[in-house]
FIDREN-432619 format. One record per residue (C-alpha): x, y, z; residue in three letters. Coordinates in steps of 0.001 Angstrom, whole numbers, padded with zeros to 6 digits, always signed. Last residue first. Example, Ala and Ser with C-alpha at 12.3 -4.5 7.8 and 13.67 -1.06 7.14 Angstrom:
+013670-001060+007140SER
+012300-004500+007800ALA
END
This chain:
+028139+064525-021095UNK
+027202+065052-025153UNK
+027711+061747-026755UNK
+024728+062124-028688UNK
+025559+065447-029768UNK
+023522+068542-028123UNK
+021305+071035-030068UNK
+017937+069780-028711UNK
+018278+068040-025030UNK
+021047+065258-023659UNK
+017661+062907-022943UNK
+016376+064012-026234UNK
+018623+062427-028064UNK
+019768+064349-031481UNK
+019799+062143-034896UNK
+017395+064101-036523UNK
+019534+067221-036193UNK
+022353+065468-037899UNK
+020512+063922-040455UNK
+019407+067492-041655UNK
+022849+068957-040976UNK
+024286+065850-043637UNK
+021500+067456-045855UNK
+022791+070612-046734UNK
+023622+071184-050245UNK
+020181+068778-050872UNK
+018008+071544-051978UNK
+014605+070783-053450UNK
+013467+072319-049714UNK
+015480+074522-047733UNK
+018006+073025-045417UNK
+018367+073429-041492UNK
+016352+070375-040880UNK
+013958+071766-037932UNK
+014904+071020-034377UNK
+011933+068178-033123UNK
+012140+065766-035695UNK
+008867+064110-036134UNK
+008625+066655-038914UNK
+005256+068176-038993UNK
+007161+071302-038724UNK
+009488+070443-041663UNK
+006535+070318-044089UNK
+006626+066738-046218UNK
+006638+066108-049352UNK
+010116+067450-050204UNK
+011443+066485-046900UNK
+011387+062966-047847UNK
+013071+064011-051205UNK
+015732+065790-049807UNK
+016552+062963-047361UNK
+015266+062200-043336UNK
+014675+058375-044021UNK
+018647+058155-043419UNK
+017830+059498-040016UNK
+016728+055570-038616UNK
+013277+056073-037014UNK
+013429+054996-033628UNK
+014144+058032-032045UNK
+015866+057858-028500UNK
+013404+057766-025236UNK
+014850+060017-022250UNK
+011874+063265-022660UNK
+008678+061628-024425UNK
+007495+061849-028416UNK
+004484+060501-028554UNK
+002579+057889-031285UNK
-000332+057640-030277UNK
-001650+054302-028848UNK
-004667+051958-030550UNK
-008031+052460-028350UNK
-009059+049640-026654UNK
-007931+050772-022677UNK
-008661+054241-022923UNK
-011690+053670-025257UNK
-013043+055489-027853UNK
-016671+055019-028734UNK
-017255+053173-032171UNK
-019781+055257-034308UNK
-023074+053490-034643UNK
-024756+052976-038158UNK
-028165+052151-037777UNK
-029261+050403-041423UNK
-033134+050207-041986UNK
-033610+053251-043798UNK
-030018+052905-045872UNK
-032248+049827-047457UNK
-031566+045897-046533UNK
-032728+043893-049459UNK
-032892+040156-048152UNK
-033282+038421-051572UNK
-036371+036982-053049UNK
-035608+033995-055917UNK
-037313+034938-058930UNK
-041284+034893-059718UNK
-042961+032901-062044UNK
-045833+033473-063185UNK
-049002+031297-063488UNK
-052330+033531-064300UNK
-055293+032921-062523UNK
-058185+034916-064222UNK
-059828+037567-061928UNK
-060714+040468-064432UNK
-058115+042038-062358UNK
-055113+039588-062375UNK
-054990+036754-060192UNK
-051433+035301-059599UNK
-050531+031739-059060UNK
-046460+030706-058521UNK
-044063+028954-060377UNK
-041443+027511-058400UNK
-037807+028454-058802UNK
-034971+025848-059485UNK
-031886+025942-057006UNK
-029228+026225-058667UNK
-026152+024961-055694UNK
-023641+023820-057919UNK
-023811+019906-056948UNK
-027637+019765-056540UNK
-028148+021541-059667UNK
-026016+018429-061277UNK
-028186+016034-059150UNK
-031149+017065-060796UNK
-030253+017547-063973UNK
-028858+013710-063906UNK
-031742+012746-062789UNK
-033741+014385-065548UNK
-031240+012525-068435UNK
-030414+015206-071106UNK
-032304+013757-074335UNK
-030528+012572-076754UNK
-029313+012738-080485UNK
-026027+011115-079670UNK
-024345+014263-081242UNK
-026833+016128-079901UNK
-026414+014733-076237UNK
-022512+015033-076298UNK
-023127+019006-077287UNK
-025076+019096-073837UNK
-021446+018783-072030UNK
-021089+022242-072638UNK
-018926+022685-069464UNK
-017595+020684-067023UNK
-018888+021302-063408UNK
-017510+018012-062088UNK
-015205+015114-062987UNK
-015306+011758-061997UNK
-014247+010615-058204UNK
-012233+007569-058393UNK
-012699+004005-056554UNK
-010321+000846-057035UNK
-012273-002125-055473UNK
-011412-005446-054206UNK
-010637-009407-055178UNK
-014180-010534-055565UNK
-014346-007701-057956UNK
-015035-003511-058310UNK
-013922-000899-060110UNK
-016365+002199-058460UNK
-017169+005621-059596UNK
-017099+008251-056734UNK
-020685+010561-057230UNK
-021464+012902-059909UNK
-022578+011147-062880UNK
-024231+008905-061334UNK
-025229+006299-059030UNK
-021690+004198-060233UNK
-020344+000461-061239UNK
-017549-000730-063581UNK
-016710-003889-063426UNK
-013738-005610-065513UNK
-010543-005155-063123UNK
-006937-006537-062876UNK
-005477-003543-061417UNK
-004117-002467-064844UNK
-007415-002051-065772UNK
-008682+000121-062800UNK
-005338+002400-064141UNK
-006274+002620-067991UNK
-010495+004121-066517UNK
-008395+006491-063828UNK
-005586+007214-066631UNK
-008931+008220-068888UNK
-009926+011042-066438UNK
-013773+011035-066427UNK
-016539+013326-067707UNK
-019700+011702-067082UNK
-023360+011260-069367UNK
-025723+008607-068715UNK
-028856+007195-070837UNK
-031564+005388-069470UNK
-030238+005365-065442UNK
-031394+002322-063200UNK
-028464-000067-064144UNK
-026948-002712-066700UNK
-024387-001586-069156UNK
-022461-004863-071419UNK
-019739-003745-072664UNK
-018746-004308-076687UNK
-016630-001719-076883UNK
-017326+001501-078870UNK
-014785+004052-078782UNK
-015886+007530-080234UNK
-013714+010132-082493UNK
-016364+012925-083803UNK
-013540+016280-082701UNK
-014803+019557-083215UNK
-014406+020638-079930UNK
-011919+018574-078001UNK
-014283+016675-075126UNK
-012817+012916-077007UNK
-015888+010453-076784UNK
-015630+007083-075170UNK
-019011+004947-075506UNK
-021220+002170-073632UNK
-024151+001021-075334UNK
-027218+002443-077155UNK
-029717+002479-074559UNK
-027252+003604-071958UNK
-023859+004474-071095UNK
-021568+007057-072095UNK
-018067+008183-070699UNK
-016743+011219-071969UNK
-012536+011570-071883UNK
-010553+013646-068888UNK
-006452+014043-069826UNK
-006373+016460-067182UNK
-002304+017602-067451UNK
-003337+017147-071787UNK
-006219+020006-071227UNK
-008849+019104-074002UNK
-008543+015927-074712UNK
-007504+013628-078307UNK
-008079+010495-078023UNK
-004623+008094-078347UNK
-004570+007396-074263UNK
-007320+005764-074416UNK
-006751+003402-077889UNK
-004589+000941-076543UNK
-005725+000306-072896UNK
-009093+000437-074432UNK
-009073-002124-077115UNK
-007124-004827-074649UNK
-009870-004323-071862UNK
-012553-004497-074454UNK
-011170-007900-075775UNK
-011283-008999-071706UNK
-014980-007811-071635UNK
-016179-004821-069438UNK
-019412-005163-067605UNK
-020795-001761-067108UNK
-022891-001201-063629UNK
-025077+001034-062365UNK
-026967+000730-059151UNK
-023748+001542-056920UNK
-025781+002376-053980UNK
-027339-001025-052573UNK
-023260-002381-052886UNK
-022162+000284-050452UNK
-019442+003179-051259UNK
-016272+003518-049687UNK
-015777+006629-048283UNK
-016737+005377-045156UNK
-014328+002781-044662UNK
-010682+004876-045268UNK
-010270+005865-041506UNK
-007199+007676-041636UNK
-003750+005605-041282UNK
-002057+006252-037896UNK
+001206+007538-037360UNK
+005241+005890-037678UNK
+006002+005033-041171UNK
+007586+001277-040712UNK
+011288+000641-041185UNK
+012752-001959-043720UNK
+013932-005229-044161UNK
+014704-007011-047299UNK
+016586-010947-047491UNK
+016699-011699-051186UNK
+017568-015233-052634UNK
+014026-016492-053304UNK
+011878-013879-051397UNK
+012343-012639-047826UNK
+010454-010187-046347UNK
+011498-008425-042562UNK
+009323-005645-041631UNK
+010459-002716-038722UNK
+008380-000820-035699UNK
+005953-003194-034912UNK
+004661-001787-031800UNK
+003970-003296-028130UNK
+006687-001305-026930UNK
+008594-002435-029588UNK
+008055-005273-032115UNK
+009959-006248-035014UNK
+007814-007763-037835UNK
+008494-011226-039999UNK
+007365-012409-043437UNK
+008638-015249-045293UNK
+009251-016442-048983UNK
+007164-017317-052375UNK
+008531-015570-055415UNK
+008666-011952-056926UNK
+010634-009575-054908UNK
+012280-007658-057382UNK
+008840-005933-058794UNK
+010300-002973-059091UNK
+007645-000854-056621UNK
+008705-002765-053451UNK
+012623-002704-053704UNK
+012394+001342-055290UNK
+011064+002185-051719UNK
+007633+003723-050937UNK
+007021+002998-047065UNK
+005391+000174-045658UNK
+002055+001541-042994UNK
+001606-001683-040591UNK
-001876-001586-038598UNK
-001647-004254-036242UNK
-002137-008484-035596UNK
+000190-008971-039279UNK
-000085-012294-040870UNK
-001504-010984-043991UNK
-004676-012375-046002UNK
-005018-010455-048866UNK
-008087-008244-050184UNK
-006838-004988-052074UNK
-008295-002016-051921UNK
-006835+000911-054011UNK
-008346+004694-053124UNK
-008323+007441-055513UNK
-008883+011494-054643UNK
-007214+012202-051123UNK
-003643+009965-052143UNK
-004974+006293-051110UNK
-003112+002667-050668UNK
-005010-000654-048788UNK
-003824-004161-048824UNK
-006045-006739-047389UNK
-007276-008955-044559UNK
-004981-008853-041421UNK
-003582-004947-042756UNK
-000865-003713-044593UNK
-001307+000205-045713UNK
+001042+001093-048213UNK
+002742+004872-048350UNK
+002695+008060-048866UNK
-000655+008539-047080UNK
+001380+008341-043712UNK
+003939+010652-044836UNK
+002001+013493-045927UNK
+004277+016359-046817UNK
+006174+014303-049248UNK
+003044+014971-051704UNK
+002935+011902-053566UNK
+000213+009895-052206UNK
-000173+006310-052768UNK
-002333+004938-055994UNK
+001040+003727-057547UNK
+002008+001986-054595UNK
-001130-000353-054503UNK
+000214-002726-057603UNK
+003578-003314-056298UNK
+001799-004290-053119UNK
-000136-006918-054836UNK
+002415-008328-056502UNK
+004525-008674-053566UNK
+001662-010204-051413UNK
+001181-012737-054249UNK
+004500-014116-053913UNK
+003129-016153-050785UNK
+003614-016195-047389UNK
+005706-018495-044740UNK
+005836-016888-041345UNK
END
């Protein structure tokens, strides 16, 4: 079947976003579906709407063909099917003839993470001279852990900002983005190759609930979603230096996320009966020595571990080199396991070859007889 060059491009653009980790084959590579294009690694997720001629799920592995960019021009698109399976892909571009093998298992169930439209309230509307700014200047701010590389995204009542999180450090970014959304002012700590990567993908819009929920790049051709970051510290410093107030929602949802929960005041009449508000902490289950019944396990015949016994016919199991001077200078020879005692005196190692010997007796042959004893 005839398709177009755009399926290449489009592919080429996906891989990036697949899973590295070898030990997950099917998320390593591309997923091709009837109406789009589809890559994830756990925490991003590309979708990319195309129609394809395929009837099945078809999972394209990462090869160096795909991700170069070789492929480039209009050609066709076949699939080998067995056992009601398509088991290999056949492109063909210009000049080039490529087949490869399909990842065998299924692709998980991507949908649900994907948020709706009615939740993604929030939206900043990127221009193309923004686009150019940022690509540029991102990966110049200066960040705080340079594996992380996570920047401060602002939006609200006086635009849309990028702040560096290095202490000390005043450097903002201030495109000319258009925010629209439910929340006055907005503080999130993003990764800046997340923000450089949706642009690469070919995307403008920007749209979130907050600052703790997946962020969403999203256009008539598909989305590119990313989780921001969570639990970061002293992020109140970007509210003085904006000379803010902490948005209450935001509060909220942050408790929400580490589990404060925020205590209620409570009334309380004193003596001269006046109503006083205090308020009380959290009460705790307090179980007192009082209230605690220990029981001591019973022994059991049939639970109880096995003793370690000595029996007429079994051979030692313990090898006789742990019978040395120094073993036998912490412990006794009669709590030996070794029923002859070692013949030498303790701290003196004149005689230890006797000491192994004795240890090495079988008690089937009886004390003071070799091994090979008849």
């Amino acid at each position: 079947m005839p398709i177009s060059a755009e399926i290449f491009n489009k592919i080429k653009l996906a891989l990036p976003s697949a899973s590295k980790d070898t030990s997950r084959k099917v998320l390593n590579g591309v997923l091709l579906e009837a109406d789009g294009i589809t890559a994830t690694d756990g925490k991003h997720i590309v979708r990319l709407k195309q129609d394809i001629p395929v009837s099945q799920q078809v999972i394209l592995p990462p090869t160096k063909v795909l991700s170069s960019g070789m492929l480039k021009e209009d050609g066709g698109f076949s699939t080998t099917v067995k056992e009601k399976e398509i088991t290999h892909v056949h492109f063909s571009s210009g000049n080039w003839c490529y087949a490869l093998r399909c990842v065998d298992g299924n692709y998980p169930n991507y949908n649900h993470v994907i948020p709706s439209d009615t939740g993604l309230k929030n939206r900043i509307t990127f221009t193309a001279e923004d686009v150019a700014m940022l690509m540029k200047s991102l990966p110049l701010l200066d960040v705080v852990d340079s594996d992380c590389g996570d920047v401060v995204l602002y939006a609200g009542s006086l635009g849309v900002k990028f702040m560096s999180r290095k202490p000390g450090s005043d450097v903002r970014l201030e495109p000319k983005a258009e925010y629209k959304g439910g929340h006055s002012e907005l503080l999130a700590c993003v990764k800046r190759d997340d923000i450089i990567h949706g642009f690469g993908l070919g995307f403008t819009e920007l749209r979130f609930s907050d600052a703790y929920s997946p962020f969403v790049f999203k256009s008539e051709e598909g989305i590119y979603e990313f989780m921001p970051m969570r639990n970061v510290p002293n992020m109140e410093i970007f509210y003085k230096k904006l000379k803010l107030n902490p948005n209450k929602e935001d509060e909220v949802k942050k408790k929400e996320m580490t589990g404060n929960v925020t205590v209620q005041p409570q009334a309380q009449v004193t003596a001269d009966n006046k109503v006083q508000s205090v308020t009380t902490p959290p009460q705790t289950n307090v179980v007192t020595p009082a209230q605690t019944k220990v029981t001591a396990p019973q022994a059991n015949a049939e639970t109880a571990a096995p003793q370690t016994e000595h029996k007429p016919g079994l051979t030692m199991k313990i090898p006789p080199s742990v019978y040395s001077s120094a073993r036998r200078n912490t412990m006794p020879w009669w709590k030996s396991p070794c029923r002859k005692a070692p013949t030498s005196t303790p701290r003196n190692i004149s005689s230890t070859f006797q000491a192994k010997r004795n240890c090495g007796r079988n008690y089937r042959n009886g004390p003071g007889k070799p091994n090979n004893a008849k």
